[in-house]
C-alpha positions as CSV (number, residue, x, y, z in Angstrom):
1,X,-10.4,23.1,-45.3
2,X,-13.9,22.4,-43.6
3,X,-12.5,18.4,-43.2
4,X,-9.2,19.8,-41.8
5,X,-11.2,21.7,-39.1
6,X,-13.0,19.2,-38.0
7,X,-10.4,16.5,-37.6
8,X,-8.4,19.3,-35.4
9,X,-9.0,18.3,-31.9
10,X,-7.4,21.5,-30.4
11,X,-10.5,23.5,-31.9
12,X,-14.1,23.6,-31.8
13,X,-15.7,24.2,-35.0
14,X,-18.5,27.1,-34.4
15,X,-21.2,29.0,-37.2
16,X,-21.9,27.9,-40.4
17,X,-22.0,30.7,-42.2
18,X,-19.9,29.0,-45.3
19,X,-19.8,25.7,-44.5
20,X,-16.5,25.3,-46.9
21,X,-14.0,27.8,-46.5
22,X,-15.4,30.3,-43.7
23,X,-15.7,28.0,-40.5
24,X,-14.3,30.1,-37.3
25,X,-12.6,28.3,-34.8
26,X,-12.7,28.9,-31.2
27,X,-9.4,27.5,-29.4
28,X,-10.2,24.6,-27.0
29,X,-10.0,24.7,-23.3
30,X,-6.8,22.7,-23.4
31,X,-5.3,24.8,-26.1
32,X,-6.0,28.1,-24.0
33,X,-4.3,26.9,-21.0
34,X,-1.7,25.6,-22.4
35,X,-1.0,28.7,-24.1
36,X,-1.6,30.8,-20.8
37,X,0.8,28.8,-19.5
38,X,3.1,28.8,-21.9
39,X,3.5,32.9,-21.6
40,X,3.6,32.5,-18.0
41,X,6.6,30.2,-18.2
42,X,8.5,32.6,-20.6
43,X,7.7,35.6,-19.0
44,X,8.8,33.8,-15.7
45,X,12.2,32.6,-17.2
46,X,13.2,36.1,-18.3
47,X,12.6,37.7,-15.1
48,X,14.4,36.3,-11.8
49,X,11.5,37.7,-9.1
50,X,8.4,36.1,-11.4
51,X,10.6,32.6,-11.3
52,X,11.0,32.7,-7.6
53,X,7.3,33.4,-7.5
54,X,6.8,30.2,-9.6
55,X,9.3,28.3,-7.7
56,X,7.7,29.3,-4.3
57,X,4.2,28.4,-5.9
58,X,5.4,24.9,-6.4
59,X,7.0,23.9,-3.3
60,X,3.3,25.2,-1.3
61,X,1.3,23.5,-3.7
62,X,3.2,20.2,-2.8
63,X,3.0,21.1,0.8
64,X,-0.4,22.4,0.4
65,X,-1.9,18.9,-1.0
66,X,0.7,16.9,0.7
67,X,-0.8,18.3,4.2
68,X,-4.3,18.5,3.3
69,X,-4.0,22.3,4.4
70,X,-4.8,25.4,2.9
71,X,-1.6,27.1,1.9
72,X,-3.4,31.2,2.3
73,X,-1.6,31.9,5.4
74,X,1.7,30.3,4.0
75,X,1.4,32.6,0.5
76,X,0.2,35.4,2.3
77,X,3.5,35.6,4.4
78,X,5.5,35.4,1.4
79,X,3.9,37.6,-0.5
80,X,4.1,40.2,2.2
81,X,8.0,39.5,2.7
82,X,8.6,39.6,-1.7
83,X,6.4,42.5,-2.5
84,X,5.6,45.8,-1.0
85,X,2.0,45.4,-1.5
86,X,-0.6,46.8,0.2
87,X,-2.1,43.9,2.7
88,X,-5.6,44.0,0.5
89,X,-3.6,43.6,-2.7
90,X,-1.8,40.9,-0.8
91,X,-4.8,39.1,0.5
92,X,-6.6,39.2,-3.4
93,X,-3.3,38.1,-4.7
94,X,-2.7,35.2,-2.5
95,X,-6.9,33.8,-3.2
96,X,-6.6,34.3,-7.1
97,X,-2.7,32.4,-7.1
98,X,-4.4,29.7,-4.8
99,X,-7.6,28.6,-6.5
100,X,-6.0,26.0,-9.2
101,X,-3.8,24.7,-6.6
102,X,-7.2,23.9,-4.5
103,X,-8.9,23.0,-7.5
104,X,-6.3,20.7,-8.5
105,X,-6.4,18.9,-5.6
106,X,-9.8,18.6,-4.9
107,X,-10.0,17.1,-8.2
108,X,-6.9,14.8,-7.5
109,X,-9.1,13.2,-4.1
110,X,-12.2,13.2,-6.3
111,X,-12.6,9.7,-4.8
112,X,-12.1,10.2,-1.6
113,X,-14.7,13.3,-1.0
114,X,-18.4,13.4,0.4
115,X,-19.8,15.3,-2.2
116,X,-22.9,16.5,0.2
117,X,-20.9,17.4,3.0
118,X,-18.1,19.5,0.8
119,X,-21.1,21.2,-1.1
120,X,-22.4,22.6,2.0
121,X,-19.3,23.7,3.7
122,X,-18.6,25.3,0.3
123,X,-22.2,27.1,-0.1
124,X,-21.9,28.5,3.7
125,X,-18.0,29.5,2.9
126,X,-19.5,31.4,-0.2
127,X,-21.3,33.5,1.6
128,X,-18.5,33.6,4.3
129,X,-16.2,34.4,1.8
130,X,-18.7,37.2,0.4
131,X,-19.1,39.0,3.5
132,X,-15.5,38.4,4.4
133,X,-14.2,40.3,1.7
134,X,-16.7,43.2,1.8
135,X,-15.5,43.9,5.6
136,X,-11.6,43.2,4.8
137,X,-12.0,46.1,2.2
138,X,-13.8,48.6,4.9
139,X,-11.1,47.7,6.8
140,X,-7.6,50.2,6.7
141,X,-4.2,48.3,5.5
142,X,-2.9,48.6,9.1
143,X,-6.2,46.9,10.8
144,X,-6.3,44.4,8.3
145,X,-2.2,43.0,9.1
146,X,-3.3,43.4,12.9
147,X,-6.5,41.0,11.9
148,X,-4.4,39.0,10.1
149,X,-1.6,38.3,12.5
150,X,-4.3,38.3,15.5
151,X,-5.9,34.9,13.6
152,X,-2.5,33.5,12.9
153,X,-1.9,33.5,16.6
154,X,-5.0,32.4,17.5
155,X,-5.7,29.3,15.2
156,X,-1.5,28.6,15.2
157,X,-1.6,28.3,18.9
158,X,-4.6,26.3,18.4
159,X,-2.9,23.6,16.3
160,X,0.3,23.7,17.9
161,X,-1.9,22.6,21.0
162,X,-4.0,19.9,18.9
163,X,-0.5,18.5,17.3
164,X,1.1,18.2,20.6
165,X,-1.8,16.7,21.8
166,X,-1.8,13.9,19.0
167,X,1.7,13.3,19.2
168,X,1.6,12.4,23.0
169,X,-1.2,9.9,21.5
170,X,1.0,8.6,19.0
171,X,3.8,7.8,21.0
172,X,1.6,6.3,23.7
173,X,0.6,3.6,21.4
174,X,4.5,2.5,20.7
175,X,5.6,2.4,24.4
């Protein structure tokens, strides 16, 4: 049995307490995600809104690392449309659904990102983060959707402005 333990690679053999026949295991890191996932997949299948959910999660994930963009603003919207959540469940929901997607990107462009400058942006947006969510929870459901929309305008209008710009650029170069 102890033999048969150890050759399993989906387990990690911990104690000794009886070397021979008492050796717990302790599911591997791949094992337990794959099993989260797996009873995320059937509970998703049986119920039509938690598929659309999934469904929707793919197609920003693709735009998301496609785009190089954070998709928050994007799953926030939807959330609020699907759901008749309160905005601060809607804003926890949206973070919590979006770190693997970010994390599985980042780790995708592993190559292609100064480590230095993307450990400092993420210390300082830590603390941002920190404070950030201690003053959106002081904040009433109402004056948090006003907040929310206010920045939506705000940094849209921004990038509408930027993209314009760059796509006068662009076409300048082929005339």
């Amino acid at each position: 049995a102890a033999a048969a333990a150890a050759a399993d690679s989906t387990s990690i053999r911990v104690g000794d307490n009886d070397a021979k026949n008492n050796a717990q295991q302790i599911p591997s890191m791949n094992k337990v995600t794959s099993d989260i996932c797996a009873d995320l997949l059937s509970s998703a299948v049986a119920d039509p809104l938690l598929m659309q959910h999934a469904s929707y999660g793919l197609v920003s994930g693709i735009i998301s690392s496609l785009m190089g963009v954070g998709g928050l603003p994007l799953t926030m919207s939807y959330i609020t449309e699907v759901t008749d959540l309160p905005h601060h469940y809607v804003q926890g929901t949206a973070v919590c659904a979006l770190i693997p997607s970010i994390l599985m990107s980042a780790t995708s462009r592993m190559n292609a990102i100064p480590l230095q400058t993307a450990g400092c942006v993420a210390l300082g947006a830590m603390g941002g983060g920190y404070g950030g969510a201690k003053f959106a929870l002081s904040l009433s459901d109402d004056q948090l959707r006003y907040l929310y929309m206010g920045s939506l305008v705000l940094f849209g209008g921004r990038s509408a402005v930027g993209a314009f710009r760059n796509i006068r650029r662009i076409r300048s170069k082929y005339r």
